[in-house]
LUMDOTI-929265 format. One line per field, with one value per residue (C-alpha): x, y, z. Coordinates in pm, 1 decimal, always signed. Layout:
<rs>
east: (X;...)
north: (Y;...)
up: (Z;...)
</rs>
This chain:
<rs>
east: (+0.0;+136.5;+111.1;+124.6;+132.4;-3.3;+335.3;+391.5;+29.0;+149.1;+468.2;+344.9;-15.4;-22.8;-338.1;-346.3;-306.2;-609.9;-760.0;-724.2;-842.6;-1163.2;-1247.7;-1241.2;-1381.8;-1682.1;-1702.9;-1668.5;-1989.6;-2200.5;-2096.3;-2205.2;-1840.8;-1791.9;-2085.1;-2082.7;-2231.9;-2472.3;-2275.6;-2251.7;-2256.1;-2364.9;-2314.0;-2114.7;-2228.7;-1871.8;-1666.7;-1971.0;-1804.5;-1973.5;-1815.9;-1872.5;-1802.8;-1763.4;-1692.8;-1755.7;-1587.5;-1422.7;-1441.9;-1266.3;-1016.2;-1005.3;-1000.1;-1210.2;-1197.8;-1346.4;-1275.2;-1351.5;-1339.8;-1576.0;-1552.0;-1401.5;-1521.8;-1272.2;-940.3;-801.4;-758.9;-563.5;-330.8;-514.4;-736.0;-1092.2;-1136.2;-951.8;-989.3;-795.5;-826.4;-838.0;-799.9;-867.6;-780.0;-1084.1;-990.6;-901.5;-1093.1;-730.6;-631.5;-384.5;-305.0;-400.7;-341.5;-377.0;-669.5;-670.7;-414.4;-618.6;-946.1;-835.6;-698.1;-961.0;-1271.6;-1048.4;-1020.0;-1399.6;-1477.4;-1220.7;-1310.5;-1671.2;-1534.1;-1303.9;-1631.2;-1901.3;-1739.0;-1743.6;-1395.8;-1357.7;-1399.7;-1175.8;-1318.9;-1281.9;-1503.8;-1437.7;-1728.0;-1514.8;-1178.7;-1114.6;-818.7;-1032.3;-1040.2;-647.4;-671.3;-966.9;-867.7;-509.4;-680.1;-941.0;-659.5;-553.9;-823.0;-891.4;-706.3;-834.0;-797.1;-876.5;-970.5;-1226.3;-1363.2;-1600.0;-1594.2;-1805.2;-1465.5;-1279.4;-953.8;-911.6;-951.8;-569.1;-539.6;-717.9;-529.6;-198.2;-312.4;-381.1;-48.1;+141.3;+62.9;+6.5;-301.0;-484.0;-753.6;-1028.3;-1223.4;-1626.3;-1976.5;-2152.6;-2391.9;-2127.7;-1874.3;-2193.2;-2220.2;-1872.8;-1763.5;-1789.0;-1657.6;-1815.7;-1675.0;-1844.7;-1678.0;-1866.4;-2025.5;-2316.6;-2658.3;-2849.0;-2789.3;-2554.6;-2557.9;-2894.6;-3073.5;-3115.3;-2764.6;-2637.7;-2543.1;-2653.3;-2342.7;-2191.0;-2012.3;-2090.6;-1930.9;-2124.4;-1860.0;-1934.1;-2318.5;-2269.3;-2492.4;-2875.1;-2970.5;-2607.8;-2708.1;-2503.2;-2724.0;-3059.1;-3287.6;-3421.7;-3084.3;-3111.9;-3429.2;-3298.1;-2993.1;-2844.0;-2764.2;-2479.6;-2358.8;-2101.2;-2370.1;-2746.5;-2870.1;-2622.7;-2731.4;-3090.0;-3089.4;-2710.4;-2605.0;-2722.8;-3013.8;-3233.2;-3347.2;-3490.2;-3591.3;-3788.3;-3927.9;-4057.1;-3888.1;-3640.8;-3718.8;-3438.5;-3427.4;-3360.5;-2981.6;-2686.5;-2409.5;-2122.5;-1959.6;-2201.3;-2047.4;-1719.9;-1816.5;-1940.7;-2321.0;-2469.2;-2366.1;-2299.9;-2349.3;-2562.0;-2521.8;-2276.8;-2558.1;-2672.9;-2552.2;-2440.7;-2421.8;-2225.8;-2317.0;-1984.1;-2142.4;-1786.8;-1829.9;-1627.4;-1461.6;-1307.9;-1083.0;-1009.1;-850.6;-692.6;-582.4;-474.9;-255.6;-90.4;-54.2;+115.4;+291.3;+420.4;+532.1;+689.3;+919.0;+976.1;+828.3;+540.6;+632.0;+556.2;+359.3;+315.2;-3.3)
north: (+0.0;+337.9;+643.8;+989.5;+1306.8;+1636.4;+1770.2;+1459.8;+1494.0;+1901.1;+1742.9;+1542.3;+1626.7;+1905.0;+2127.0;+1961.8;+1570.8;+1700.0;+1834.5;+1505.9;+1295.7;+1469.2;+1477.6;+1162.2;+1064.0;+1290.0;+1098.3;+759.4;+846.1;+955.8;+624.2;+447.8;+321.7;+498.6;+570.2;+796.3;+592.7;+816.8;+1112.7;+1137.7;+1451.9;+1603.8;+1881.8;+1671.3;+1958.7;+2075.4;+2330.0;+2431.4;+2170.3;+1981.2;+1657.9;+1352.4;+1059.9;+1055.0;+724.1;+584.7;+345.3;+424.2;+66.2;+191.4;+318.2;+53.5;+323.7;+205.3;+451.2;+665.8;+1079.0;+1169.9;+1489.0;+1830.6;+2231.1;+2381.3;+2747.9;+2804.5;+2670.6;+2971.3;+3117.5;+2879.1;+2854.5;+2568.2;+2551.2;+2532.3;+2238.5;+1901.2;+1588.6;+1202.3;+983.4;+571.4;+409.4;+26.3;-255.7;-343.0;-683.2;-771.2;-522.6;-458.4;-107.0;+34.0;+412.6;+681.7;+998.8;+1349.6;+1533.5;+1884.4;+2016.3;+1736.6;+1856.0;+2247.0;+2100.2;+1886.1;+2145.8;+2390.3;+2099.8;+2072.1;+2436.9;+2430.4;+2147.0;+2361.0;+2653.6;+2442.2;+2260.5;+2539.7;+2904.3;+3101.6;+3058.3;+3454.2;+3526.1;+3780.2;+3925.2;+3664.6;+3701.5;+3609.0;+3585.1;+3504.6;+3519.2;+3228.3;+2997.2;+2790.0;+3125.3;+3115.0;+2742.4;+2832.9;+3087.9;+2965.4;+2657.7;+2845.9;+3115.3;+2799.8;+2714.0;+3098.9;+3338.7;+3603.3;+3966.5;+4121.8;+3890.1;+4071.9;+3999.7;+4081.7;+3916.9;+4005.5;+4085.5;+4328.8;+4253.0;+3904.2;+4003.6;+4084.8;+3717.1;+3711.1;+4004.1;+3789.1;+3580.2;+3835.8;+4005.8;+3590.8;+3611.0;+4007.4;+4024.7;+4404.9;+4319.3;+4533.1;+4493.1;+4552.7;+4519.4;+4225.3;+4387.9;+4551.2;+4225.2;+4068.3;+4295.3;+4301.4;+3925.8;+3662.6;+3397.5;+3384.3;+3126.4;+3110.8;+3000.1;+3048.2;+2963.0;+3151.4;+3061.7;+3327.5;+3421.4;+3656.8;+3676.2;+3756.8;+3626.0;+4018.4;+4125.3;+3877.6;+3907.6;+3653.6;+3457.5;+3406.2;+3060.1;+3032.4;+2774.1;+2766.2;+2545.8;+2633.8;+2499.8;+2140.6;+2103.1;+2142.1;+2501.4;+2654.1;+2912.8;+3141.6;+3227.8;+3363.6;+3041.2;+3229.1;+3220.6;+2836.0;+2850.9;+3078.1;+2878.2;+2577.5;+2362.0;+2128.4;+1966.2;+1675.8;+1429.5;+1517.1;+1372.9;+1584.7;+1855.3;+1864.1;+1721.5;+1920.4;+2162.7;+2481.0;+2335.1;+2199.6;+2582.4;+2613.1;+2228.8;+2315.8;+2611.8;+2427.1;+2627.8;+2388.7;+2028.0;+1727.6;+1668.1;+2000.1;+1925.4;+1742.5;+1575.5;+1703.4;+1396.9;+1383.9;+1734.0;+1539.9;+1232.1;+1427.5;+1306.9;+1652.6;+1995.1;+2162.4;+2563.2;+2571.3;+2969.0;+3242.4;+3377.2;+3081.6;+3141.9;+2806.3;+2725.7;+2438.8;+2320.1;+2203.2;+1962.9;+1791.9;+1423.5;+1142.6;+999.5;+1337.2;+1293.6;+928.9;+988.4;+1235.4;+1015.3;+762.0;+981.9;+1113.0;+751.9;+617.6;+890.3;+908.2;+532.2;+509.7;+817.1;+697.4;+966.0;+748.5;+537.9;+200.8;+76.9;-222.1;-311.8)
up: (+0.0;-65.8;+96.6;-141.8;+43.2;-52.4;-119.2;-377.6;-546.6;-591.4;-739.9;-969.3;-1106.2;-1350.8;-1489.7;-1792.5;-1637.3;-1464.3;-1724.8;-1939.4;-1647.8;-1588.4;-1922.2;-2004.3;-1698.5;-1783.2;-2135.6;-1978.7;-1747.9;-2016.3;-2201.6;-1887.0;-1811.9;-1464.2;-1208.5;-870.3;-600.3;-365.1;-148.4;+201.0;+313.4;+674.5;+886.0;+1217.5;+1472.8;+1543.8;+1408.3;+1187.1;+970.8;+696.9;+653.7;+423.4;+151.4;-248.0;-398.0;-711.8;-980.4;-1369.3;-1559.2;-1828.1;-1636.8;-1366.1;-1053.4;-749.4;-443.0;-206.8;-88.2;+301.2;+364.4;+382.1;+476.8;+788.8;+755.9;+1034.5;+882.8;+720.6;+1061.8;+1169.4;+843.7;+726.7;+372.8;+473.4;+243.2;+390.3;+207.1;+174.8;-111.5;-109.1;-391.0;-431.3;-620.4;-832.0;-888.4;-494.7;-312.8;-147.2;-56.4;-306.5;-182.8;+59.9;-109.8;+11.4;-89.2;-62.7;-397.2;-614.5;-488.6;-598.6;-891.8;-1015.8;-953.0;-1171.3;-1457.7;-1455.1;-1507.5;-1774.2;-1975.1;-1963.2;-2069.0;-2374.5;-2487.6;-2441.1;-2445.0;-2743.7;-2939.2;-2948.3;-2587.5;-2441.4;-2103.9;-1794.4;-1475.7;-1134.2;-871.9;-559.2;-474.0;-238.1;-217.2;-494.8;-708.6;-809.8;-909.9;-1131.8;-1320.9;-1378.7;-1579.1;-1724.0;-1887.6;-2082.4;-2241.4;-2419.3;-2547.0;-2294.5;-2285.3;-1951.9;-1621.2;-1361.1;-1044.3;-761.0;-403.1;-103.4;+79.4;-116.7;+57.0;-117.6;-460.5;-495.5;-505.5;-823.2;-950.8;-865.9;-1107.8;-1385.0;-1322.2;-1323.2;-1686.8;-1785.5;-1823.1;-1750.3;-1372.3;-1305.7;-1004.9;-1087.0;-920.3;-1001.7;-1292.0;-1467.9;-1453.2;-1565.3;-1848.3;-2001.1;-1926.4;-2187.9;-1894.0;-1579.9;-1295.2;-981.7;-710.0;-358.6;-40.6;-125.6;-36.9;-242.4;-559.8;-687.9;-1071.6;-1205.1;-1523.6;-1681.3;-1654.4;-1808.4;-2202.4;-2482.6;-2614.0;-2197.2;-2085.5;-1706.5;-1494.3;-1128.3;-904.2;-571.5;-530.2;-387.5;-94.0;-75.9;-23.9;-169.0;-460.3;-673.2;-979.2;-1004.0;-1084.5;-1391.8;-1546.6;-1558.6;-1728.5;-1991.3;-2069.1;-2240.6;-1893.2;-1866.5;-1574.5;-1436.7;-1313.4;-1318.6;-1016.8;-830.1;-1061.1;-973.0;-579.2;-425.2;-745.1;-874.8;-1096.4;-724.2;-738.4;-1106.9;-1034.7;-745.2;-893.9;-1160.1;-1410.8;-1580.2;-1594.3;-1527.7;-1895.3;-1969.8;-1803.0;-2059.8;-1906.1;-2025.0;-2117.8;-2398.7;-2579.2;-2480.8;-2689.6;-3004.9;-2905.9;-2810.3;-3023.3;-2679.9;-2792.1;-3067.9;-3168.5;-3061.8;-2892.6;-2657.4;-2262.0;-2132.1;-1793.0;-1656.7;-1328.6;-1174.3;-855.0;-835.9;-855.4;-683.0;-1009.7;-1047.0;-709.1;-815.9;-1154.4;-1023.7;-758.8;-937.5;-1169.1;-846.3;-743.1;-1076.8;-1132.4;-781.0;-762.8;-1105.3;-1033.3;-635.0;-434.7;-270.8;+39.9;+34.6;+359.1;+472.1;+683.6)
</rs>
């Protein structure tokens, strides 16, 4: 059994391997070659922590595992990244544990892949202006992998705390690109980009302000009652997401669901643009929304490229039980 720490997994797992990971993991769910199995996820009563499970298994790419971890809203006072998180991957053929990796850089890493393969499947091809709504620790990862995928012009941003936004600006200046800092209805009007990436539970973008031809990636709805968009906005737009039932019970879609305003069929997986079996945008004026719910398959791929990688080049430790 081997044991891969978080320095290793920030060693050896790049954007793109994450990238390539969870999109073909995407591809291989909409094929019906990888499944989620049902999340765990609870408040435990202490800390004000939510805590929980994501498992699931990739057939076609033989990873078999399980991610424990949740949200300490108190962690970044202490030095710590409010998200913590292990991996354990399994042998699929014995059932016998293969790795405990470190969760936390692969979780940062593999929510950023998912917004980007949105953003390289769905965004217009000429879109220069990049928003940012939130400027967390998650915010840098984000827009790092979603600068990639466009050949972008300008990068802006709002947060509720103005004081973190220079951490989005770090990024802009990392590859020289001009940062403005706007209110929500005028980022809302200029951007042709929009990633999302809160703890909001009400939302922040609304349907009116937002112009035809926009690429939205909501990433931080993943627990009933979270909200970042205006439920309208659903309604009005093409809707993609990682895994629908996620979409529709934990994501940003259980709002428009419950409202009655956009119905479960309504939502594509986004595996299916990734396979060539939906057109994903359909004209330069359609706003797509991806729904980014973050999935258990993601953290195993990622996992297991972390674990391969780590083995064949000697960094993990070998353990024996």
């Amino acid at each position: 059994m081997y044991v891969v720490t978080e320095e290793v997994c920030e060693a050896v797992v790049t954007r793109k391997d994450a990238f390539d990971a969870v999109e073909a993991v995407f591809g291989a769910m909409a094929k019906g070659d990888a499944w989620n199995f049902p999340v765990v996820r609870e408040a435990i009563g202490h800390a004000d922590a939510l805590y929980g499970f994501k498992s699931g298994f990739d057939r076609a790419g033989l990873t078999l595992g399980v991610k424990s971890g949740g949200y300490w809203p108190g962690n970044m006072d202490n030095g710590l990244t409010n998200h913590q998180s292990t991996v354990a991957l399994f042998n699929p053929d014995t059932g016998q544990l293969q790795a405990v990796v470190g969760g936390n850089y692969l979780t940062a890493v593999r929510t950023a892949a998912s917004s980007s393969v949105s953003i390289a499947h769905l965004a217009r091809k000429d879109a220069k202006v990049i928003g940012m709504i939130g400027a967390g620790h998650q915010s840098a990862f984000q827009l790092r992998a979603a600068l990639e995928q466009r050949d972008f012009e300008k990068v802006i941003c709002w947060n509720h705390d103005p004081s973190m936004i220079p951490r989005v600006e770090g990024v802009a200046k990392e590859v020289g690109l001009p940062f403005e800092a706007l209110e929500r209805e005028a980022l809302s009007a200029e951007a042709d980009v929009i990633i999302t990436i809160t703890s909001a539970y009400e939302p922040l973008l609304m349907k009116d302000w937002i112009k035809p031809g926009t690429h939205i990636a909501c990433m931080g709805t993943d627990t009933k009652g979270k909200q970042e968009v205006d439920a309208a906005l659903l309604a009005a737009a093409r809707v993609f997401t990682d895994e629908v039932a996620q979409s529709i019970s934990i994501g940003e879609a259980q709002h428009a669901i419950a409202a009655g305003s956009l119905a479960e069929n309504a939502i594509t997986p986004i595996g299916d643009v990734i396979n060539g079996d939906n057109p994903g945008r359909t004209t330069p004026e359609d706003i797509t929304l991806f729904d980014g719910t973050g999935v258990g398959l993601q953290d195993l791929v990622v996992a297991r490229v972390a674990m391969d990688r780590a083995v064949a080049e000697g960094r993990a430790t070998d353990v024996v039980l």
